[in-house]
Each structure stands twice: as C-alpha cells, then as structure tokens.
Biopython code that builds the backbone (N, CA, C, O; Angstrom):
import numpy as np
from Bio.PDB.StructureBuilder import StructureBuilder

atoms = [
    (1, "UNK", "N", (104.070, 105.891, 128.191)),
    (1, "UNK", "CA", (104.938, 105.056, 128.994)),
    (1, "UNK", "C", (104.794, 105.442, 130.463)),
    (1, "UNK", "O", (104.673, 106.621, 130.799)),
    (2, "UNK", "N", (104.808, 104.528, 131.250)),
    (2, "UNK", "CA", (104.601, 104.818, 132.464)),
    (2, "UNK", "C", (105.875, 105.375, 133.240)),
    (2, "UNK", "O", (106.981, 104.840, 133.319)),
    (3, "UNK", "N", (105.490, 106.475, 133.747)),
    (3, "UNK", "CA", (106.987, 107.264, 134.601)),
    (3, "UNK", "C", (106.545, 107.263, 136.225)),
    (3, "UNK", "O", (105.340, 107.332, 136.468)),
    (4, "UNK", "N", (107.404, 107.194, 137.225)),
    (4, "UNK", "CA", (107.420, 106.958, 138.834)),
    (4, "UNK", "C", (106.652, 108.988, 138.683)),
    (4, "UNK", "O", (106.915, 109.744, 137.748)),
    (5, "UNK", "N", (106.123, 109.192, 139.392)),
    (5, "UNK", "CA", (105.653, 110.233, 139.625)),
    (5, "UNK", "C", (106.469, 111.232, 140.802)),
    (5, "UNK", "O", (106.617, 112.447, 140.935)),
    (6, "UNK", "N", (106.893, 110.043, 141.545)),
    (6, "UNK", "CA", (107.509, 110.790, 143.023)),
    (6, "UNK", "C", (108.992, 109.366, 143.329)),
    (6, "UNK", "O", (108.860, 108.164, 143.562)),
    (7, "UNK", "N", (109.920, 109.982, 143.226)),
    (7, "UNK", "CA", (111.131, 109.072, 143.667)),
    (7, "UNK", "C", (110.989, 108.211, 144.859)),
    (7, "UNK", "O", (110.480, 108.621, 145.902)),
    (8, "UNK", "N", (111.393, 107.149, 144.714)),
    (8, "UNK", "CA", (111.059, 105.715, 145.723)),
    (8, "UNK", "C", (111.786, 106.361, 146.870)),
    (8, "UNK", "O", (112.836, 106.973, 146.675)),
    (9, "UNK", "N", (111.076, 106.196, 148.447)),
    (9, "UNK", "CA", (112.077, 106.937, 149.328)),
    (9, "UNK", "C", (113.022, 105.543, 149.413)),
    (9, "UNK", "O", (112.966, 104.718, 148.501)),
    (10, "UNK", "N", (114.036, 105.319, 150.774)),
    (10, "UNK", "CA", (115.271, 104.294, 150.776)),
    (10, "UNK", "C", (114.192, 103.586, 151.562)),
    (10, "UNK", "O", (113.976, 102.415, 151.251)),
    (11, "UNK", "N", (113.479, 104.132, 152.544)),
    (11, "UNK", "CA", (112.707, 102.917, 153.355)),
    (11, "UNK", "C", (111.760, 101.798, 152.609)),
    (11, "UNK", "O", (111.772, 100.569, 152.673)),
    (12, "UNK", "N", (110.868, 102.793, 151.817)),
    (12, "UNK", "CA", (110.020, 101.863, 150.694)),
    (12, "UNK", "C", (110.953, 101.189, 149.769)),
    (12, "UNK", "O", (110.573, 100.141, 149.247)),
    (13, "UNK", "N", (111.953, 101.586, 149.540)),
    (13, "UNK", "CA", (112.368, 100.384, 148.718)),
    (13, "UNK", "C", (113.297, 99.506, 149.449)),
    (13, "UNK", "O", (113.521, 98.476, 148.814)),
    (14, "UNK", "N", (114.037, 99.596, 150.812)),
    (14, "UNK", "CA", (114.337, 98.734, 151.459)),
    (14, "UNK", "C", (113.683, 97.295, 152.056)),
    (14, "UNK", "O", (114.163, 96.184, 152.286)),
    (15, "UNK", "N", (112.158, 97.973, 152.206)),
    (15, "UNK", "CA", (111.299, 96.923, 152.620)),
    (15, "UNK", "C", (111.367, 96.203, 151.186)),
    (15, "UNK", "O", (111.784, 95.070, 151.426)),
    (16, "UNK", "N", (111.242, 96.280, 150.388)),
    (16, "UNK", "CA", (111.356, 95.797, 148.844)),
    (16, "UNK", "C", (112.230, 94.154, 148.914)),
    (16, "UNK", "O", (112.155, 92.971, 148.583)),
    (17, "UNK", "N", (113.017, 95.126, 149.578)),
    (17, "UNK", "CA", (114.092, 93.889, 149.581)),
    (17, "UNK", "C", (114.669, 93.156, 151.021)),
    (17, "UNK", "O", (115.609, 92.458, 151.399)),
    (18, "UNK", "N", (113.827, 93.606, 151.381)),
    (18, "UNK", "CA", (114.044, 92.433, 152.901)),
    (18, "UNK", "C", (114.124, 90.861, 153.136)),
    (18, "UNK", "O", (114.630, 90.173, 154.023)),
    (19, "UNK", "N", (113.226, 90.503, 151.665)),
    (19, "UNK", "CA", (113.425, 88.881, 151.533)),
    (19, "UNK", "C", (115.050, 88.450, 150.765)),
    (19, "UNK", "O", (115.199, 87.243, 150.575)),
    (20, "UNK", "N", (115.822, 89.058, 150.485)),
    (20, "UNK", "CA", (116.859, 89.353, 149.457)),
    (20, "UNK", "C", (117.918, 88.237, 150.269)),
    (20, "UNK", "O", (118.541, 87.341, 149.699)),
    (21, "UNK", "N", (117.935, 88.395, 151.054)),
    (21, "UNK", "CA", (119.058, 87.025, 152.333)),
    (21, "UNK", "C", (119.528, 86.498, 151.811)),
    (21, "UNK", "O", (118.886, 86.111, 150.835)),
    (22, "UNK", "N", (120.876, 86.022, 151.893)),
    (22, "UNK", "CA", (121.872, 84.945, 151.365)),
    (22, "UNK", "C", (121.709, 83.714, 152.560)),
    (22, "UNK", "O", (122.271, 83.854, 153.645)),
    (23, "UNK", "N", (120.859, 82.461, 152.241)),
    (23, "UNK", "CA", (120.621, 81.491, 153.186)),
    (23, "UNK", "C", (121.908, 80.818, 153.542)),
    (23, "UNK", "O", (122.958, 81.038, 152.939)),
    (24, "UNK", "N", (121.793, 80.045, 154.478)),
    (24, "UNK", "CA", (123.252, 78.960, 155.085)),
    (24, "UNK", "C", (122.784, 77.532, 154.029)),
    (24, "UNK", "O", (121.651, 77.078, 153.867)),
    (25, "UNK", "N", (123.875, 77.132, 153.519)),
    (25, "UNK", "CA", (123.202, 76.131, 152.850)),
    (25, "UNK", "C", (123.307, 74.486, 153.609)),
    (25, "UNK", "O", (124.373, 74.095, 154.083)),
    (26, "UNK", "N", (121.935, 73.561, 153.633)),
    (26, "UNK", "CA", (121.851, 73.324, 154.458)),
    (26, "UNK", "C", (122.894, 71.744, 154.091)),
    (26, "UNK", "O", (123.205, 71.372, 152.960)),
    (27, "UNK", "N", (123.276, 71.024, 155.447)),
    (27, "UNK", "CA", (123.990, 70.054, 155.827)),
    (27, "UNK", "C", (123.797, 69.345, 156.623)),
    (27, "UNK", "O", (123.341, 69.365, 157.767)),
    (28, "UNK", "N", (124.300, 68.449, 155.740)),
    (28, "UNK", "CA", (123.814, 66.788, 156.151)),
    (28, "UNK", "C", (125.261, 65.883, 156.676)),
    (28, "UNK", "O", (126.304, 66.213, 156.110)),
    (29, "UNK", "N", (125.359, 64.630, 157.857)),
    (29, "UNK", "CA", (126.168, 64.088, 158.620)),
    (29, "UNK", "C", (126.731, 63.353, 157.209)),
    (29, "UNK", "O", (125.796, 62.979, 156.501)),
    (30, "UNK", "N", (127.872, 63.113, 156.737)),
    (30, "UNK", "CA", (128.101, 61.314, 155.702)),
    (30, "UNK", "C", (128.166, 60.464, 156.515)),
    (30, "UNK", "O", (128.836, 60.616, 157.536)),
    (31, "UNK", "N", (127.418, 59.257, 156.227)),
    (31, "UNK", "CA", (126.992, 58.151, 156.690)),
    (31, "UNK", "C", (128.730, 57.534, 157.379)),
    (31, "UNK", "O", (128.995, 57.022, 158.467)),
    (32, "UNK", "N", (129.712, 57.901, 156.080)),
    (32, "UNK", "CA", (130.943, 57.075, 156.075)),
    (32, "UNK", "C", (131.813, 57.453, 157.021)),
    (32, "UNK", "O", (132.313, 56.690, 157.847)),
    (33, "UNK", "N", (132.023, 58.668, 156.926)),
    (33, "UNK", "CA", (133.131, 59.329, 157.677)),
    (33, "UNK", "C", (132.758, 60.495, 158.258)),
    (33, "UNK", "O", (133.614, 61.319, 158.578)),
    (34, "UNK", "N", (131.163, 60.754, 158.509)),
    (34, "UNK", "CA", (130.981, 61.737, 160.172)),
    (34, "UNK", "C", (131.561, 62.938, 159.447)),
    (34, "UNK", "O", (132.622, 63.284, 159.967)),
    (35, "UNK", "N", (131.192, 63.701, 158.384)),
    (35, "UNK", "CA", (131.481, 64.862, 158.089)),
    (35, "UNK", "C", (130.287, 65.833, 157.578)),
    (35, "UNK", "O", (129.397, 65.306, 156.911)),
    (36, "UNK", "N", (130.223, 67.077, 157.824)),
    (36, "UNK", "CA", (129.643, 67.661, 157.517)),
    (36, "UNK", "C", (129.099, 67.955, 155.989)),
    (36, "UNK", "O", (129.329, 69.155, 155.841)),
    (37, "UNK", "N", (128.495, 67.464, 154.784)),
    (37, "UNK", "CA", (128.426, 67.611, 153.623)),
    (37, "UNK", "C", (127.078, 68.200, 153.070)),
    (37, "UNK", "O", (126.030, 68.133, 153.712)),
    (38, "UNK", "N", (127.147, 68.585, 152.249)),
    (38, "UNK", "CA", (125.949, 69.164, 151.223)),
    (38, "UNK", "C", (124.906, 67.779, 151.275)),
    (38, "UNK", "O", (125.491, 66.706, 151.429)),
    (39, "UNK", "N", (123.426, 67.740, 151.159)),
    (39, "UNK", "CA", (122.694, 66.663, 151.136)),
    (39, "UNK", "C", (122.737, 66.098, 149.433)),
    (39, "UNK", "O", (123.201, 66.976, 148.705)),
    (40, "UNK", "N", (122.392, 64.968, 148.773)),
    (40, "UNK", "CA", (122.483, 64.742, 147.805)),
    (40, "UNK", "C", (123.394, 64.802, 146.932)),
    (40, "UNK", "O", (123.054, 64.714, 145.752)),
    (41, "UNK", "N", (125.259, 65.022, 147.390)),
    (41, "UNK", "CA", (126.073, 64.713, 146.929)),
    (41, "UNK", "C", (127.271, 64.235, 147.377)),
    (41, "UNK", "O", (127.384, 63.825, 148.533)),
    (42, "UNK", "N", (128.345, 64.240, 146.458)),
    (42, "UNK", "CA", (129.353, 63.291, 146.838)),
    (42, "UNK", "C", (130.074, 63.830, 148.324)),
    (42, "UNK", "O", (129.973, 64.974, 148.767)),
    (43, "UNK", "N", (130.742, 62.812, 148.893)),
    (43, "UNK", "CA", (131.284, 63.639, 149.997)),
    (43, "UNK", "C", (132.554, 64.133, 149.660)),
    (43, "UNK", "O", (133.418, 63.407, 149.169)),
    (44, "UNK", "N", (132.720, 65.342, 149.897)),
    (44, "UNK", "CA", (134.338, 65.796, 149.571)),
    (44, "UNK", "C", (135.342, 65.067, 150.491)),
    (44, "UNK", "O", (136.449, 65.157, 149.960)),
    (45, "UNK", "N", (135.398, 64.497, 151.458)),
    (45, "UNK", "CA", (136.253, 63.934, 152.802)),
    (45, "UNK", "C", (136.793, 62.420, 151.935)),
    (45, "UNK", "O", (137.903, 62.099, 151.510)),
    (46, "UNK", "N", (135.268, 61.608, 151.910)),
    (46, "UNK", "CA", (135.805, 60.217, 151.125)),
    (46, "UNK", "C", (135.639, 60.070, 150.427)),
    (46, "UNK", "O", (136.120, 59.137, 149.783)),
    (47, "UNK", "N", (134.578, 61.133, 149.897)),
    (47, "UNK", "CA", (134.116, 60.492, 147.870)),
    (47, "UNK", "C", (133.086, 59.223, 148.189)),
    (47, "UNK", "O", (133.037, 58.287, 147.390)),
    (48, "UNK", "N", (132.342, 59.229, 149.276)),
    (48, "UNK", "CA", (131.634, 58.317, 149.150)),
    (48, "UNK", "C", (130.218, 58.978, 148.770)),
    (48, "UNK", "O", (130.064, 60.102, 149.247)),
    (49, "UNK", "N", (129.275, 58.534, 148.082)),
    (49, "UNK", "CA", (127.921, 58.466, 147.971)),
    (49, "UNK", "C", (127.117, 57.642, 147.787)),
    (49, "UNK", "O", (127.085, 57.121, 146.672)),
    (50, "UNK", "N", (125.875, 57.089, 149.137)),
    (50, "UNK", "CA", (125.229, 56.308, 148.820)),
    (50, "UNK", "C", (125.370, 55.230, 149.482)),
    (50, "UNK", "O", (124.636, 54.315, 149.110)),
    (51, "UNK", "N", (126.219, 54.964, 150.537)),
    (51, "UNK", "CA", (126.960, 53.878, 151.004)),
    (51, "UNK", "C", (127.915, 53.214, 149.439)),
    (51, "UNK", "O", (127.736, 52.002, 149.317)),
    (52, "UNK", "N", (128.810, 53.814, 148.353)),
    (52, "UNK", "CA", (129.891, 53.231, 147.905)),
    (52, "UNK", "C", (130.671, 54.731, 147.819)),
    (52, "UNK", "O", (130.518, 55.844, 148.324)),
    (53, "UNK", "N", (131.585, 54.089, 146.887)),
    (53, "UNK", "CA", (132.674, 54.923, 146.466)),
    (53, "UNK", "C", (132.229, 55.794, 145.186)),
    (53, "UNK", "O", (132.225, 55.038, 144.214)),
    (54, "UNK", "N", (131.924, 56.851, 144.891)),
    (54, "UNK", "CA", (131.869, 57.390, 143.628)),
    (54, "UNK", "C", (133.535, 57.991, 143.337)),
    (54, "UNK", "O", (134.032, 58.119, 142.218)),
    (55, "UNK", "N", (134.012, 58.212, 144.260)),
    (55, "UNK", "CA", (135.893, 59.056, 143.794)),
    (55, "UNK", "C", (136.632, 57.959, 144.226)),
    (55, "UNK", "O", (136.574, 56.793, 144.619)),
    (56, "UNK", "N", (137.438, 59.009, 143.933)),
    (56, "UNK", "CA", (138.688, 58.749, 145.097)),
    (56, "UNK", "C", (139.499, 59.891, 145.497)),
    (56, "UNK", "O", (139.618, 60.868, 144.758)),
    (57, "UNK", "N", (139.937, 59.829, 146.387)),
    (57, "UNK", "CA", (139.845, 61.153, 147.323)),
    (57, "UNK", "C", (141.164, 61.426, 147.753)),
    (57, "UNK", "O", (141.437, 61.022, 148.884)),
    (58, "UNK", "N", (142.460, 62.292, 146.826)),
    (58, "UNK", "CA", (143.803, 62.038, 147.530)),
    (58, "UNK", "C", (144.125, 62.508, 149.000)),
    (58, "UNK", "O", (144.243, 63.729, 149.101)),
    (59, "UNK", "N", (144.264, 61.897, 149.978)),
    (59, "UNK", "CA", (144.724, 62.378, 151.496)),
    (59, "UNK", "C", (146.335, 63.467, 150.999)),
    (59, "UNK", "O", (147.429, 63.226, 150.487)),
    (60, "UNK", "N", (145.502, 64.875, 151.608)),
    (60, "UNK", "CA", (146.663, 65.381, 152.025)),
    (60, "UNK", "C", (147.944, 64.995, 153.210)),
    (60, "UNK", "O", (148.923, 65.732, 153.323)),
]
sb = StructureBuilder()
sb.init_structure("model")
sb.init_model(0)
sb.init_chain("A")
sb.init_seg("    ")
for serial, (resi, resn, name, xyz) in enumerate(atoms, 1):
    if name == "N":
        sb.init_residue(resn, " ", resi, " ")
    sb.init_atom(name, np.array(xyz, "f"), 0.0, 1.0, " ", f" {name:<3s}", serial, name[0])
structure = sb.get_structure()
C-alpha cells in the first residue's frame, strides 16, 4: 500500500487548494420588474418568467 514518505508541508498543500473559491453567483436584470435575479429562473420579486407569470408573489 502506498504510504506519504515525508508529511505534506501547509504550503504544498495550500497551493493544493487555491482553486477551492466560493464564486458570486452570477445575475441577471428581470425583464419585468428591474430586479436583480438568478439567470434561468423564476423571479422572486414578481414570479415572472419568460415574459408571463409562473407564481404569484404575496406583497409584503
């Protein structure tokens, strides 16, 4: 079985994980109501997708 010969120092295995990033996820305008939303789904503001209605959306 294969065993590490010499313990990983913190730098070599830090570089390891340098791609590891938690991205911003990206956002898109709604056509309807000018809000900031996820691309490819409903809008939380009006419930619109697509130019219609998929919800309905109770106003606080």
């Amino acid at each position: 079985m294969a065993v590490p010969k010499r313990r990983v120092s913190r730098t070599r295995r830090d570089k390891r994980r340098t791609h590891w990033k938690a991205k911003m996820p990206t956002l898109t305008v709604c056509p309807n109501c000018y809000e900031p939303k996820r691309p490819h789904r409903i809008c939380p503001y009006c419930g619109y997708y697509k130019d219609s209605e998929a919800i309905n959306v109770k106003v606080k």
